[in-house]
N, C-alpha and C positions, 0 to 999 in steps of 0.2 A: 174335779179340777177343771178349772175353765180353759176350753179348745184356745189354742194359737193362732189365728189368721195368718194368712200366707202374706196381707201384708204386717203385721207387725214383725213374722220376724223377718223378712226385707228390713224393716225397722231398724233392728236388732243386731244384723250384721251388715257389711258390706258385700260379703263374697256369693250373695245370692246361692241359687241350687245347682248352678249349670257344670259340666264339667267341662275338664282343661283340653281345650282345644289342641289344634296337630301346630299351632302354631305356638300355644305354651308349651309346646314336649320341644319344638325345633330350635327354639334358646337355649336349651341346656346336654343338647343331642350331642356338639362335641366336646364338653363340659371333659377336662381331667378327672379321672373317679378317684384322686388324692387328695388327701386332705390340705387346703391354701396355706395356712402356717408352717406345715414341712414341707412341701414343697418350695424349699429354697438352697442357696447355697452357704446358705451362714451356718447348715447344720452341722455339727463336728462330725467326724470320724467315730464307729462307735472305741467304746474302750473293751477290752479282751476278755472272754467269757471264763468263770469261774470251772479249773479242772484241776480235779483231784481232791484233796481234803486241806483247810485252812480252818483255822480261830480268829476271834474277836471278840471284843469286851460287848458292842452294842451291834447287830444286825437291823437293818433297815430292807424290806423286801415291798417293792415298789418306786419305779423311776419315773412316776409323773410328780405330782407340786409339793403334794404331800410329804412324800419320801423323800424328795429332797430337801422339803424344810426341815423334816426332823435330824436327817443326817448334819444339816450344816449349826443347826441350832446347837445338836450335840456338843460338836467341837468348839462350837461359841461360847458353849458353859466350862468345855476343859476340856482344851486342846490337846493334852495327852491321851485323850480318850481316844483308844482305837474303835476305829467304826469302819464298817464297809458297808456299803450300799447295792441292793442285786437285783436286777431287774431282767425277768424272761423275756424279753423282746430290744426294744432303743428305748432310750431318754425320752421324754413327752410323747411315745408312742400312740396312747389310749387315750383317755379322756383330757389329760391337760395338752393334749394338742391338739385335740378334733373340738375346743370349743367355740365362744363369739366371742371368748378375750373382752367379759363382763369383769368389771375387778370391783367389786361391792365388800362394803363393809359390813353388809347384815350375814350373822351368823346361823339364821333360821329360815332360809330361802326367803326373805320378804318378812315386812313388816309384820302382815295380819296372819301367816304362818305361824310367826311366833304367840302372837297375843294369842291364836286360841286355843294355846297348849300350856305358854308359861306364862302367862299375864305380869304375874307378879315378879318375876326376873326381867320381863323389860326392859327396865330401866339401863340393870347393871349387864345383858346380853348388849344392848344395842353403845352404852358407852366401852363396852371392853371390845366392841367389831370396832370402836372408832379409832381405841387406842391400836387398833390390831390392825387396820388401814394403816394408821400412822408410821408404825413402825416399817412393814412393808415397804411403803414409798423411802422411808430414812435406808433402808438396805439395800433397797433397789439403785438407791442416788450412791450412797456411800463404797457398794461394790463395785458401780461403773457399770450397770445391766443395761446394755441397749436394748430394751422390750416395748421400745414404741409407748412409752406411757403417755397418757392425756388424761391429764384430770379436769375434765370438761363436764362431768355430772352425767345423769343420764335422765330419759324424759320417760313417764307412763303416759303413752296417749287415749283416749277414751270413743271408740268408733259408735258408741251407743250413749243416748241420753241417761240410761241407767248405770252407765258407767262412769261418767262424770260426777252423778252425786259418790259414787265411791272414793274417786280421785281425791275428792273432796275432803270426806271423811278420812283419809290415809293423810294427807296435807296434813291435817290439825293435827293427827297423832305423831306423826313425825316430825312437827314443830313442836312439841313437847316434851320430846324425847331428844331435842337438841339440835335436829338438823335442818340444815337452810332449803326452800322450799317456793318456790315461785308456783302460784297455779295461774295457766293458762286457759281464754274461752275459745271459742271457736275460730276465731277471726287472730287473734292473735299466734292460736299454735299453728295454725295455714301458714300464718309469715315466718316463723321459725320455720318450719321446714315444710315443703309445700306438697301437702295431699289432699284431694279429696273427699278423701274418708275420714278424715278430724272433727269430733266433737269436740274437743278441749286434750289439755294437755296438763302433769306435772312435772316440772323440773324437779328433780333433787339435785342441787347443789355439792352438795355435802358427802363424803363416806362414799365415791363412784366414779367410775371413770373409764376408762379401754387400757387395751394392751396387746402384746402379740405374745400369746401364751406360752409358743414353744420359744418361741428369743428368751421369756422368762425361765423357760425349762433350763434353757441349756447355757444360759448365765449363773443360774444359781449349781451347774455343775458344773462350771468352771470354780466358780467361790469353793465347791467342796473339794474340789480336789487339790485345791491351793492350800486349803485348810488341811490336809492330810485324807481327806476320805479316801477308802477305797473304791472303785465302782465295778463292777462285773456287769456286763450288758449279757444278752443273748444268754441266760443264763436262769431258766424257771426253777420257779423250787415246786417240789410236787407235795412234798407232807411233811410237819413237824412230827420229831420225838422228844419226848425228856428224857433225858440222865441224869445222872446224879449230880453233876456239876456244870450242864450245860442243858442248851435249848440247841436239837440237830437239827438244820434245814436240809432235807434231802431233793439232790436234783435227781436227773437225765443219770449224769455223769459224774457228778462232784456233791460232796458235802461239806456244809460249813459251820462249825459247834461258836455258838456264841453265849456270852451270860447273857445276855438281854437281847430283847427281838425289839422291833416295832412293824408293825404291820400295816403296809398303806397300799393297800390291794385293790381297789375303785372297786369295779364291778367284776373284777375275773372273779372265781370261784375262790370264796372265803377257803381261806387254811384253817380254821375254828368251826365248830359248827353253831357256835352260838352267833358269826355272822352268816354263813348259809341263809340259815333258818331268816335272818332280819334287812338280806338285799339281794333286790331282782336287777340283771341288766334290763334298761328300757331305750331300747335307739328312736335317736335325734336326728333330724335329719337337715345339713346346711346346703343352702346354694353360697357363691360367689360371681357377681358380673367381672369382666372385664374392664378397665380402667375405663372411668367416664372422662367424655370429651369436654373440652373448658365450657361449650355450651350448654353439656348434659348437667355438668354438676351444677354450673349457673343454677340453673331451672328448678333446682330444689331448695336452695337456702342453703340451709342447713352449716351454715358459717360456723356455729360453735362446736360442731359436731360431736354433739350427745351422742351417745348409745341411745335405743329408743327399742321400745318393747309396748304392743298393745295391752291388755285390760282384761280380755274375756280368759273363761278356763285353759281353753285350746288358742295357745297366744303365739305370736312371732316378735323375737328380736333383730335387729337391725346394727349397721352401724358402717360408718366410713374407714377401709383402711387407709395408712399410710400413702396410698399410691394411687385414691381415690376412686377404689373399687365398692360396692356395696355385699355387705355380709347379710345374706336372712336366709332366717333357717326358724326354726321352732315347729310347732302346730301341733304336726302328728307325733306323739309319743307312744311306741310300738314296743310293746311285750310278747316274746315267743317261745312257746309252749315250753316247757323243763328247763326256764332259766336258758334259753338260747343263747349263743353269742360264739357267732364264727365271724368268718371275715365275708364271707357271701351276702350278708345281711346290713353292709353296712352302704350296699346298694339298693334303693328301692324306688322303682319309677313312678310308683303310683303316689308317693311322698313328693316326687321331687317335682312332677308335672302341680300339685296343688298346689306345691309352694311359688314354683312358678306362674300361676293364674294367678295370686294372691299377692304377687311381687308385681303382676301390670296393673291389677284394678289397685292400689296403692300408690303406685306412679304410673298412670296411663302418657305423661311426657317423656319417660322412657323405654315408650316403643321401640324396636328393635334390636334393644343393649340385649346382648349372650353373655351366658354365664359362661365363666371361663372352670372352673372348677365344682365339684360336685362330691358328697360323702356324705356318711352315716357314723353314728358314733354309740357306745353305751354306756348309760347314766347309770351309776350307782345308786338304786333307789330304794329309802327304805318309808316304812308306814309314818313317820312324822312328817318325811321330808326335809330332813334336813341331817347333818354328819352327829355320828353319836360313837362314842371315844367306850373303850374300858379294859379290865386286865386277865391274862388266864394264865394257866400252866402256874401256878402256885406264887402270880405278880412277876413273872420271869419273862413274860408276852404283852405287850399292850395295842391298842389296834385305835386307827383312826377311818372310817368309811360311811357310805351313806351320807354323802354333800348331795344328791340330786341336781344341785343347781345352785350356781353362785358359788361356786368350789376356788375359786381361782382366790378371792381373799381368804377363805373361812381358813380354805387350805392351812395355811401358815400358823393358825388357832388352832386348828384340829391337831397337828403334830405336836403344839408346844403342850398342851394334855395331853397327847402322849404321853410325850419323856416326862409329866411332871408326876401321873400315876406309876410310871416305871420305875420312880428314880424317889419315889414315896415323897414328894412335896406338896405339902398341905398349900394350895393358892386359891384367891377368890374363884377362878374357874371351877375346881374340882371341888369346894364345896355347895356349888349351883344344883337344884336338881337336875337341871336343863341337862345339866353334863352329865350327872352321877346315875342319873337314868338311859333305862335303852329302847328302843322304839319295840311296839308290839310285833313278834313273828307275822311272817305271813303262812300261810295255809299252806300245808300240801299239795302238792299237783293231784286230781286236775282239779281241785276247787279254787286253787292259787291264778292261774289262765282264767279261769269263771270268773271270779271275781273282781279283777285286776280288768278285765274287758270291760263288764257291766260299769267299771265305777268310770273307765273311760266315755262309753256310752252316755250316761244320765249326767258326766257335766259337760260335753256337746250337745245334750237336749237342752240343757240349766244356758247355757249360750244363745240358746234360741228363743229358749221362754224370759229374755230381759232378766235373767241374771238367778230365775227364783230356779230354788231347788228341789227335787223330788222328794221322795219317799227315803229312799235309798241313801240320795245325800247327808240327806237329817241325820237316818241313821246312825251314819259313819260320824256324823259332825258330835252326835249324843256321846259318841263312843271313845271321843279322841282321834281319829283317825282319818277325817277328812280333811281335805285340802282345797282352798280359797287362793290363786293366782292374786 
């Protein structure tokens, strides 16, 4: 294989080899270690923890996006349906609160995700995320959810010439598949929003847009308890039983016998082993500046205010809040040894100092802006990359998990196959293979850490080598099981 010069991959990236200075660590030094979406006053009060023993017709276990869509969905199909909803911690605790409040309509983390696993469902995945967009936004509007929505699109921009021909290439396919699609060159995506580091840029119009995740959290559990839901917060379940007439969720201190389960467990420790076995936490890691000043934001553009996300494997998202703070985060995706995931971990300075370098050489005109806030979070990840739905305990259990990314629309899909394999309805989702299949196990520890590292490794090399892939890559790509940002 032909050596890399040291200038091509200068070429290649912007962020050169150098490390993050005392002055990238000193903007985020007294950064809040809480996550910016809860950190607010609009969060409710929680609701009262599940003690003693209770019934219900349908249980939901999980109180981020997921769980509450299948809870509310429930009562949407028939409202005499008893449902409770339980969740071991608060309302958008985990994942649907620690995200960048991305609201995409692709149901396969990204377009070329999906093409290189269901090619031939395409069509019918990418218009049923549209119809699934659709509806979201109709429930969002119709229940009164103040979640900060903008449907403003969101931009892929291209920091490498070898990334532009991609842009490219994704441009056509997703004008094909329906969706509206501006590409930007160089000169134009600088005046959209003003960096530096811009080779080009795509708008997708279409299917995308922002939001404030936990406003959605805790809107759509107000809608369910309006509707009848039950909810028990602070309230973990440690293990299912079967009985003869029921499905037993056992806690701490309480149990709760239901005919039907749904399971929207992100990344905590599947309740099944057949999710075990198919999702690893992997923490993400966000900054947050402090509101920018009328000159600061001047100086970027960014007037329409897309969401904006780079191009290479190891990518960052971006995006303006409400209150004209900047969200970025992304890059390092961090796996730790036996499925880790405590709350210790969801600090990491050596994440937070890169993302901080990576956030001045992007906007070097907003030198001196401090992050006001700072966290870590863990992505529920499975080997396709993307949420894979199915049923257990003899069709009496059904599970929604493994969104990796873009969870915030798929979410509200992911539950509705839930309830529809729960509740035995034959629909164009459940007979997709996309659905009716499940992603390949990962390995056992320690070749699951081995492997899981390496494949990290060789696409930060694939980054530097102008986009080509190893050995390694191939492999996985022969196998089913690589992934293309």
């Amino acid at each position: 294989m032909r050596a890399v010069s040291n200038a091509e991959q200068a070429a290649s990236s912007p962020w050169g080899s150098g490390p993050p200075s005392q002055r990238d660590r000193a903007a985020y030094a007294e950064a809040e270690p809480i996550p910016f979406w809860l950190d607010s006053p609009d969060a409710p009060p929680p609701s009262p923890g599940l003690d003693g023993h209770e019934g219900c017709e349908l249980a939901v276990v999980g109180g981020g996006l997921s769980g509450l869509w299948a809870a509310l969905q429930a009562k949407e199909d028939d409202p005499s349906r008893d449902v409770v909803l339980i969740e071991g911690e608060r309302i958008a605790h985990a994942a649907s609160g620690r995200n960048g409040g991305f609201f995409s309509s692709s149901l396969t983390h990204g377009l070329s995700n999906g093409l290189s696993r269901f090619a031939g469902e395409m069509p019918a995945l990418e218009r049923l995320g549209l119809a699934n967009f659709d509806g979201a936004v109709e429930t969002i509007r119709r229940l009164g959810i103040d979640c900060d929505l903008e449907l403003e699109g969101d931009i892929a921009v291209a920091l490498a010439a070898h990334e532009s021909d991609w842009l490219a290439e994704e441009a056509s396919k997703l004008e094909h598949l329906g969706h509206d699609v501006e590409l930007f060159d160089g000169e134009r995506m600088r005046d959209e929003v003003r960096s530096p580091t811009y080779c080009s840029g795509m708008w997708q119009r279409s299917g995308s847009g922002t939001l404030d995740p936990a406003k959605l959290c805790w809107g759509l559990r107000r809608a369910a308890l309006e509707a009848g839901v039950r909810i028990y917060e602070r309230s973990p379940v440690d293990r299912l039983q079967g009985t003869a007439s029921a499905v037993r969720l056992v806690g701490p201190s309480a149990t709760l016998d239901a005919d039907a389960v749904v399971l929207a467990t992100s990344a905590f420790r599947g309740l099944l082993p057949e999710i075990r076995r198919r999702v690893v936490p992997v923490y993400d890691y966000v900054l947050v500046t402090e509101p920018l000043s009328e000159a600061q934001r001047s100086s970027l553009g960014w007037h329409r205010r897309q969401g904006v996300s780079d191009s290479a494997n190891q990518f960052h998202y971006y995006r303006l809040t409400p209150d004209n703070r900047i969200l970025w985060g992304g890059y390092d995706a961090i796996y730790h040894f036996g499925n880790g995931l405590r709350p210790e971990l969801e600090q990491r300075d050596r994440s937070f100092a890169r993302l901080s370098r990576h956030f001045f050489i992007t906007f070097p005109q907003l030198e001196g802006v401090r992050f006001s806030h700072r966290w870590g979070g863990a992505v529920d990840t499975c080997t396709r990359f993307f949420a894979f739905s199915g049923l257990a305990h003899s069709g009496r259990v059904a599970y929604t998990v493994g969104h990796t990314g873009l969870g915030v629309g798929a979410s509200r899909f992911g539950a509705r196959v839930a309830l529809d394999l729960l509740d035995g309805r034959r629909t164009e989702p459940t007979r997709l293979k996309a659905i009716r299949s499940r992603p390949f196990p990962f390995l056992p520890e320690p070749l699951r850490w081995v492997t899981i590292e390496l494949t990290r490794s060789r696409l930060a090399a694939a980054d530097r080598r102008q986009g080509r892939r190893g050995l390694w890559l191939r492999m996985l790509d022969r196998l089913g099981l690589g992934y293309d940002s």
